[in-house]
N, C-alpha and C positions, 0 to 999 in steps of 0.2 A: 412117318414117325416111328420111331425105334422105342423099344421097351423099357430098355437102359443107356446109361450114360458111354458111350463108347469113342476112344479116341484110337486115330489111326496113328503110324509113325511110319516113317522112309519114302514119301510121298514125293516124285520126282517131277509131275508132269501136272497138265492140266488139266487131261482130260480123267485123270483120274481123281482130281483134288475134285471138280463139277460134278464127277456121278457119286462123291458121299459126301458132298453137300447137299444134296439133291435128294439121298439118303435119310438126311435128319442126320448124321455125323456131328456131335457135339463137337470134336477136336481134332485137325490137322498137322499134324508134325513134319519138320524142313530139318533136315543135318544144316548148321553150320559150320562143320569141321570140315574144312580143305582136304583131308586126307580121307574124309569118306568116301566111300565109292558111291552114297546116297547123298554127297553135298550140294546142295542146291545155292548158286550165287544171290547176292542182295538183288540186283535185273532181273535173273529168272522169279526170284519169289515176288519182286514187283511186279512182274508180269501175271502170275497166277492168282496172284492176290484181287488183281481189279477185274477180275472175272468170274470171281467167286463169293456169294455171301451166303450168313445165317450161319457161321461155320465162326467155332474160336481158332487162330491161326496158332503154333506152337514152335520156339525155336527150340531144339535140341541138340546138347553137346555132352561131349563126354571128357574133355576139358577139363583142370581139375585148379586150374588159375584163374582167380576170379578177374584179375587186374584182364587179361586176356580175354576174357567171356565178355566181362565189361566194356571192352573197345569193339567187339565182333557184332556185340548185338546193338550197336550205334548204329548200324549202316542197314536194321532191318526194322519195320514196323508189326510186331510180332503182338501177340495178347495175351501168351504167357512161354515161360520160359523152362524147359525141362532141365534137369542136371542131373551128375550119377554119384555127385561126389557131396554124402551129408556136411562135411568141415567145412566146405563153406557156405551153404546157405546163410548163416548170421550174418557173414559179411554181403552177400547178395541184397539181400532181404533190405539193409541199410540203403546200398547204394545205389541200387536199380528200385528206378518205379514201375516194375514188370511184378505181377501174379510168378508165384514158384511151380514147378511141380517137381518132387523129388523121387526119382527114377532106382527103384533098392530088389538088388538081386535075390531074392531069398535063399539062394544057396551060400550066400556068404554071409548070414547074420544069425544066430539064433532067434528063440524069441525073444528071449530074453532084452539081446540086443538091439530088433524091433521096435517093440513096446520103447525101448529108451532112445533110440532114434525117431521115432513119432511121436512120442510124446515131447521132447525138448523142440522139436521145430512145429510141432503142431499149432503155432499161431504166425510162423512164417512161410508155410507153404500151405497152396490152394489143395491141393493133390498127389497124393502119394501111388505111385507105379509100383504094384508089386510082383516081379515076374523072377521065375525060377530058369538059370540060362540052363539047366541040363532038362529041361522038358518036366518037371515035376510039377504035382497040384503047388500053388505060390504059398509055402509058408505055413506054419501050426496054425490052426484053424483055431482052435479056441482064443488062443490069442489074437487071429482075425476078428474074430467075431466080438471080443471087449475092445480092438482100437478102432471096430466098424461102426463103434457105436457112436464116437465121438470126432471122427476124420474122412476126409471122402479116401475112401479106398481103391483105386482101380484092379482088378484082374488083370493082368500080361499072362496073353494067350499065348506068345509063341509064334512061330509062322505055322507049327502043325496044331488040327484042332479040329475037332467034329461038330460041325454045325448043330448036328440033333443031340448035341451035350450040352448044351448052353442053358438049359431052363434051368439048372440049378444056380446057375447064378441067378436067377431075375428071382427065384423063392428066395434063396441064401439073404437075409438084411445087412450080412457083414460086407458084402460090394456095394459101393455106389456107380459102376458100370465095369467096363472089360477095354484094354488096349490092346492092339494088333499090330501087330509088325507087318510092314509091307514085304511082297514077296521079293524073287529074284529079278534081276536084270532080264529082259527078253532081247533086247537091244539098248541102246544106247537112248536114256531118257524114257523108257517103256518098261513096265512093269506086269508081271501073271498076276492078277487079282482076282484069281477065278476063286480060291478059298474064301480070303475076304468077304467078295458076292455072298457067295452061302451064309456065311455070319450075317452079314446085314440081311436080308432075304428070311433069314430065320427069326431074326429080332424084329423086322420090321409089325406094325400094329398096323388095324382097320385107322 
C-alpha cells in the first residue's frame, strides 16, 4: 500500500505495468499517439491489460482534436482519459463517457490562469496533472493549496526526483498524490524504472 495517490505515465510493457500494480499504483498511463516513441497499440494494451488488476488504466494523448481523440479512444478500453489541451475538455466531457484527467504545464500558466482553468473544468475533470516541463517545484503554492482544497490535484514529478523528498508531499493537504513519468528507452519495449522503484519503495506503508 502506498501513502498517496500516485499515477505512472509512459508505460510500455508488462512487466512493468505488473510490478506497480502490485505496488498499490492507483493509475497506469498508455500513449495513444502514433507518433510517440512511448505509443502503445490497442493489442498490446489488450494484452497488458488482462494481466493486470487493482490498477485504474489511463489513455493519454497530447492531441489537441477532440473529433480525433474520440475515434482513438474507441479501439481501447481505458478508465480514464488524460489530455494537455484545456479547450476541449467541455466538448470531451459531453461526448466521451470516459473520467478526464487534465495534464497543465505549470510553466505556461500563471496562477492566475490556473485557478481559472480549474476552476471552469473543475466539474469535468477527475484530475488535474500539474507538472512543471523545465524541472521546477509545479506552480505558486499558495494558489495550490486554495484549488487543493476543492480538486484532486496530482504532483508531476518529472523523470528527476529524490526519493527522500517526497514526505512533503504526503504532510502538504494541497496534493492529492504525485505522477511520474516513465523513464528512457533501454531497448525496444523495455524501460529503467530504477528511480520509479525508489518513489514507490519510499511511499510504500506497513
Amino acid at each position: 500500500m502506498l501513502s498517496t495517490i500516485v499515477k505512472i505515465s509512459n508505460v510500455t510493457n508488462l512487466s512493468d505495468a505488473r510490478y506497480c500494480a502490485g505496488m498499490g499504483v492507483e493509475m497506469l498511463g498508455f500513449s495513444i499517439d502514433p507518433g510517440d516513441p512511448n505509443y502503445v497499440s490497442p493489442k498490446k494494451f489488450d494484452d497488458i491489460r488482462g494481466w493486470v488488476s487493482g490498477v485504474r488504466l489511463v489513455g493519454e494523448t497530447e492531441a489537441r482534436d477532440a473529433e480525433l481523440i474520440g475515434e482513438s479512444v474507441k479501439d481501447y478500453a481505458f478508465d480514464l482519459l488524460q489530455v494537455n489541451a484545456p479547450e476541449i475538455v467541455p466538448l470531451l466531457a459531453v461526448e466521451l463517457d470516459i473520467p478526464l484527467i487534465l495534464y497543465l504545464d505549470t510553466d505556461l500558466y500563471g496562477a492566475a490562469e490556473l485557478t481559472d482553468i480549474i476552476g471552469r473544468n473543475g466539474d469535468r475533470v477527475r484530475y488535474f496533472v500539474l507538472e512543471s516541463a523545465s524541472g521546477r517545484y509545479p506552480g505558486d503554492q499558495e494558489a495550490i493549496r486554495r484549488l487543493g482544497k476543492d480538486h484532486l490535484l496530482l504532483s508531476g514529478l518529472g523523470e528527476e526526483v529524490d526519493p527522500g523528498s517526497l514526505e512533503h508531499f504526503i504532510r502538504d493537504g494541497s496534493w492529492s498524490g504525485i505522477a511520474i513519468r516513465g523513464g528512457e528507452e533501454i531497448r525496444p519495449g523495455y524501460k529503467e524504472f530504477g528511480v520509479m522503484m525508489d518513489i514507490l519503495e519510499a511511499l510504500e506503508t506497513e
